[in-house]
N, C-alpha and C positions, 0 to 999 in steps of 0.2 A: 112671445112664448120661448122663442130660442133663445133670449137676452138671462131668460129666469132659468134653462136650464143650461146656461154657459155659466151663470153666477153662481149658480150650486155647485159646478165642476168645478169652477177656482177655489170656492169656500170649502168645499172637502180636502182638494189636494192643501190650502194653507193648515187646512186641521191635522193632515194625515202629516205635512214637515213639522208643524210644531210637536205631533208625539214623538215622531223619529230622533226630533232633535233633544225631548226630552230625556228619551233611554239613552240615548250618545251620553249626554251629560250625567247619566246616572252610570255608564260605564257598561250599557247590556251591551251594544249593539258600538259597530263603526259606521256612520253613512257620512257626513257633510266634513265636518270640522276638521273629526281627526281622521287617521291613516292610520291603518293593521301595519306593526312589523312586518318590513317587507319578509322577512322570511319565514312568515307564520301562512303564508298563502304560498310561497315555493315548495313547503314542506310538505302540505296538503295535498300538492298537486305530485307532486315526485313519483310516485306509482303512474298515475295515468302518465306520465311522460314517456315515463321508461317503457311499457306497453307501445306507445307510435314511435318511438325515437330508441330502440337495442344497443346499439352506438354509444348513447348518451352514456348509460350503466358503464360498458365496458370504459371507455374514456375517463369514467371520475373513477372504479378501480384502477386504474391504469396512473393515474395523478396522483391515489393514495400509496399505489404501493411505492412510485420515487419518492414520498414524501418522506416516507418510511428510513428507507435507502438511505435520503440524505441527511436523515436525523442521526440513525445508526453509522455512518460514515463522520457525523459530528462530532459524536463521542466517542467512536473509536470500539466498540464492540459487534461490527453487525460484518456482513460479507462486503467482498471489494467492488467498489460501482461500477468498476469499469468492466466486469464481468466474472 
């Protein structure tokens, strides 16, 4: 009896990969094959980060505003970097 229902366990789980693997291949779903953009799940996640980690926010303001700086310091119309 335990052999018939470990063989039902295998035989669903191989039904439940071959549908998964169907949608992949149709494009619904990511599970086996392919990979999400990695940054389609950083993006997703970006709030809840910010929420445990306040830091993090300041820090990537803080990186865009020299970016800024040194793009305008580039071209020649923005304030002087060094103060």
């Amino acid at each position: 009896m335990v052999w018939l229902v470990l063989l039902t366990l295998v035989s669903l789980a191989c039904v439940v990969d071959h549908a998964l693997l169907s949608a992949e291949q149709r494009g619904w779903i990511y599970y086996r094959r392919r990979r999400a953009k990695s940054g389609s799940v950083g993006i997703a996640c970006t709030p809840v980060v910010d929420i445990f980690q306040p830091s993090r926010q300041i820090l990537i303001e803080q990186q865009e505003r020299d970016r800024v700086v040194l793009i305008q310091a580039e071209i020649g119309d923005g304030e002087n970097p060094e103060g």
